[in-house]
N, C-alpha and C positions, 0 to 999 in steps of 0.2 A: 367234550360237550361244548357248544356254543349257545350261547343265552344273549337273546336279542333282545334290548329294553328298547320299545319307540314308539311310532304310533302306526295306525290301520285308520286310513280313509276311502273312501268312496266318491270317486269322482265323474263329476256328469258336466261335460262337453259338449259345447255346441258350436256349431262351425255355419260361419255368418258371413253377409259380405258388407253389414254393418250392426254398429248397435245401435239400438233406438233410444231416442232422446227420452226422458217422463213425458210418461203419459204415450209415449207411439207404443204402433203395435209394427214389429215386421215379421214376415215369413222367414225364419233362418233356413239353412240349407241340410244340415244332416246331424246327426243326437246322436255320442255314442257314449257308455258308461265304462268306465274301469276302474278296476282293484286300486289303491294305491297307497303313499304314506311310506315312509321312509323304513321304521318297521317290521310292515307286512314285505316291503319289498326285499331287504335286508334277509328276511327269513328265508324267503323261499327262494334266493339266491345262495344263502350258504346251504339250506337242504338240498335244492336243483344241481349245485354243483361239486357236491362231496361224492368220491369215487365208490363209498359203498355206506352200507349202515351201522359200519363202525362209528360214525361222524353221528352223534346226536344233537338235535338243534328242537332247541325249545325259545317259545314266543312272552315275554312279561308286556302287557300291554290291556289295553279298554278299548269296549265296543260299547254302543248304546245296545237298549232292549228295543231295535229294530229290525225289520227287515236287511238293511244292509248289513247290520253284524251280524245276522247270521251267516250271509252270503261270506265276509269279509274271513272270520273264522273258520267257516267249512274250506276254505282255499286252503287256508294253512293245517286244518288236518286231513286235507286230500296231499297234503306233499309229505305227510308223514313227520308234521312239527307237532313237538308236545305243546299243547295249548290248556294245560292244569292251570297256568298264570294269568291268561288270555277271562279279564272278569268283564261280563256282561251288568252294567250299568243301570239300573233302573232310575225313570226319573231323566234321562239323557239321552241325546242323538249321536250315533254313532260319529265320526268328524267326517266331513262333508267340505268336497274343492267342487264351487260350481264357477268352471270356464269357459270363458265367450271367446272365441278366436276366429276373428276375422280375415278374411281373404288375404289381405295385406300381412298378414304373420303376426300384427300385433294380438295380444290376448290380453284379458280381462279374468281377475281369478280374487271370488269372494271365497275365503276360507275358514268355514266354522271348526274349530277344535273341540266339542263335544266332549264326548267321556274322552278323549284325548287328553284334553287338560285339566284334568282329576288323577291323572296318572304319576301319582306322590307316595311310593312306597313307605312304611313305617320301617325302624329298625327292625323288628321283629318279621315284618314280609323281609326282607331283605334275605334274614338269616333263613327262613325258610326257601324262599329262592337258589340259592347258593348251599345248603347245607351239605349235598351230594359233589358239589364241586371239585376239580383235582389241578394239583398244581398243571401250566402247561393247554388248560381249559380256557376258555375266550369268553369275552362278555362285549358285546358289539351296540356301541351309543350313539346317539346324535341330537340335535338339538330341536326334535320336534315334539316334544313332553318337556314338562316344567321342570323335574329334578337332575336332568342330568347331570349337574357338579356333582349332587350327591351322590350320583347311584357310584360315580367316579370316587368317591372319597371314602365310600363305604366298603367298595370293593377293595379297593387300595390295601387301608385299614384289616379288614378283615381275612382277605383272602390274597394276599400280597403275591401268589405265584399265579396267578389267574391272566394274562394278561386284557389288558382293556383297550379296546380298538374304536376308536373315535372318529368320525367325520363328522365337523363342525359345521353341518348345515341345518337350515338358517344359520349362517353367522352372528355368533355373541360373541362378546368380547370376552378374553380366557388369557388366564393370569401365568405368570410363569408357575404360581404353588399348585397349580391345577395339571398344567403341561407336563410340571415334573414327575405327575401320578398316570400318565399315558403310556403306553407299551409301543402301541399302532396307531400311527397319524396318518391319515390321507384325504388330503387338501386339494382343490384344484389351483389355478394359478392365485387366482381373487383371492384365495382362503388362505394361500401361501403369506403374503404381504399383507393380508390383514394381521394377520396371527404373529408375523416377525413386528408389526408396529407394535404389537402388544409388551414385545417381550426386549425387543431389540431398539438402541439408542436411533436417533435422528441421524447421526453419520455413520451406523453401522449398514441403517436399511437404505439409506442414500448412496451406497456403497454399491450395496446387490440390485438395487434400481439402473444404477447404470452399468452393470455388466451386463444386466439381462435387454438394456437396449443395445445391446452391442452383441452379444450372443447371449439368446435365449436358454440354451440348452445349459450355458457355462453358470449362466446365473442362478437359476435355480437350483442348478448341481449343488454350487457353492448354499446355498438360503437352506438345501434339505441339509445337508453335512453341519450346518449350526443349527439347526432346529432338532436334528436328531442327538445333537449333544446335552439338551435341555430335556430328554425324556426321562424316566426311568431305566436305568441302566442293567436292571438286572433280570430280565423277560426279552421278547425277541428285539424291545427298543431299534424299532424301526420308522422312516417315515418312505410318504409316496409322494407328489404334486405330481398330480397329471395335467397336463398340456393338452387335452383337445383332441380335435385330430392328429395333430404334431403325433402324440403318445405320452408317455412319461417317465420321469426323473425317480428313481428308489434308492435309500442308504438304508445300514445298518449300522449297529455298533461293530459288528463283524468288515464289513464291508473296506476294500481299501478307497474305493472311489466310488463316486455314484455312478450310477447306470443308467444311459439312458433308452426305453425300449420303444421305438417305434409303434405306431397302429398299424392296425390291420385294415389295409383298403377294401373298401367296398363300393359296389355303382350303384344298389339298391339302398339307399339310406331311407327308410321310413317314418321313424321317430325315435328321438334320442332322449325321452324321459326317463327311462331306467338305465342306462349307462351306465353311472358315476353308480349308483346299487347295486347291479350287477358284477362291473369291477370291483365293488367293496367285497363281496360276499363272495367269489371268486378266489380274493387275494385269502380271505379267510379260511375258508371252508380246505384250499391248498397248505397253505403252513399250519392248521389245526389237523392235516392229514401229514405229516410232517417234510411236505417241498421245503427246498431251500425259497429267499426272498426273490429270486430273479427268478426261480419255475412258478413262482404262485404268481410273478405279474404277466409271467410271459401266457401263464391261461388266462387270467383274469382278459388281460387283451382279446383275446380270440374269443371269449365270453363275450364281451361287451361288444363285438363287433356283429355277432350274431344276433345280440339284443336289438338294434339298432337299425336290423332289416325286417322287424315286426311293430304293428301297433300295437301299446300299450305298455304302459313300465311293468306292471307284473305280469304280464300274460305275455309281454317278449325273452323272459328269461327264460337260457336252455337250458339242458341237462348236462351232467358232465360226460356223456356219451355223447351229443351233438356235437358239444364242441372237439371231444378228442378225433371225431369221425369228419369236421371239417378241412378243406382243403386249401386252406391257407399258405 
């Protein structure tokens, strides 16, 4: 089982070749609408890329009593996600990105959190959430809903063989007692060196700061093999930093040395909004199918590359049959 707590937005884009000042009015150039939210996209990444339906993936999360929650939910039980968690809102707009981006690449992005940010499970949802849970089962967070330390502390607590797979974005600040209660870390570089200033002294991260200006690959190596010794040690206690295009850096507590696994080049780069979700759900939905750490990045990669030659963060994620059938 994998149980995805986060959020489901709906985002409406417009692509301009300027913004107009108050009070102008201008003709932008073309409107298009997508799925989105850390979440929705997270879901239908570990369901899209689980090799059969052994792999159950279920959604905890809020929509408003709108039009787009409907749309927002029906996505997630057209991919065959349990959506018994997924509570429609009365009183509330489902959460809403409206993005202006302009010819020059810059973008503008008001973000309502709607029944998103009401998404504060009680003790008692919690238990009912989790009550079917099996040790070895995933619970996949991130920081676009208000509880996540809790959902992180509850699980811990409660279901301690569960592991819990984090990607701290939005970036908060997160404590070593927090870090300790993590399974699956994956950072990108930003979220790498945030997360070590959290935790790591002034000349330890001055330390990996200047290896990684000297070699990139060594320094991170070195920032995941200390960051993975502050995790939970007794679940797959794993971390990732991905680098980009470059590719990315994997440890384990198993592990004798990090890995590092190249990207998959591509000429058709499209849009890289669902990437970093798709390689989440990817790396997931493969070690919840029981890959070792270097086969669950080595898909995830190939996932995420294929994300990246389609518009749209949730509507570019593939199946785990597209990707096993590309030609990479």
């Amino acid at each position: 089982m994998i149980t995805v707590v986060g959020s489901l937005n709906y985002d409406l884009v417009t692509y301009t070749d300027k913004v107009p000042d108050a009070g102008e009015t201008f003709q932008a150039n073309t409107f298009e609408n997508h799925l989105g939210g850390k979440g929705l996209n997270e879901s239908l990444a570990c369901a899209r890329l689980s090799k059969d339906s052994a792999t159950k993936v279920r959604t905890v999360g809020n929509v408003g009593a709108d039009t787009f929650g409907k749309e927002l939910k029906q996505a997630l039980v057209d991919a065959g996600i349990d959506t018994q968690y997924v509570a429609t809102l009365e009183g509330y707009s489902s959460g809403v990105a409206v993005i202006l981006v302009e010819t020059s690449g810059e973008n503008r992005i008001l973000y309502t959190p709607g029944a998103n940010g009401q998404l504060k499970p009680t003790n008692e949802q919690y238990e009912t959430y989790f009550a079917d849970s099996s040790d070895g089962d995933f619970v996949v967070v991130q920081n676009e809903y208000p509880d996540t330390v809790k959902t992180i502390e509850w699980v811990k607590k409660h279901r301690p063989g569960v592991n819990i797979a984090l990607n701290p974005s939005p970036f908060k600040p997160i404590s070593p007692e927090t870090l300790a209660k993590i399974d699956l870390l994956i950072v990108n570089e930003g979220e790498a060196l945030e997360v070590g200033s959290q935790v790591f002294s002034g000349s330890d991260l001055d330390a990996f700061k200047a290896t990684i200006a000297s070699d990139e690959t060594k320094g991170f190596g070195h920032l995941a093999e200390k960051l993975q010794t502050l995790l939970d040690q007794n679940n797959v206690s794993s971390v990732i930093i991905t680098m980009g295009s470059k590719g990315s850096i994997s440890t384990s507590k198993d592990a004798a040395e990090p890995v590092f696994t190249p990207s998959k080049k591509v000429t058709n780069v499209v849009d890289t909004t669902g990437a970093g979700d798709t390689f989440f759900g990817g790396v997931v939905s493969r070690l919840s199918g029981g890959a070792t750490l270097s086969q669950a990045v080595e898909f995830a990669t190939r996932a995420s590359a294929l994300a990246i030659q389609k518009k749209g963060a949730a509507e570019g994620i593939p199946t785990y049959k597209m990707v096993e059938e590309a030609t990479f």
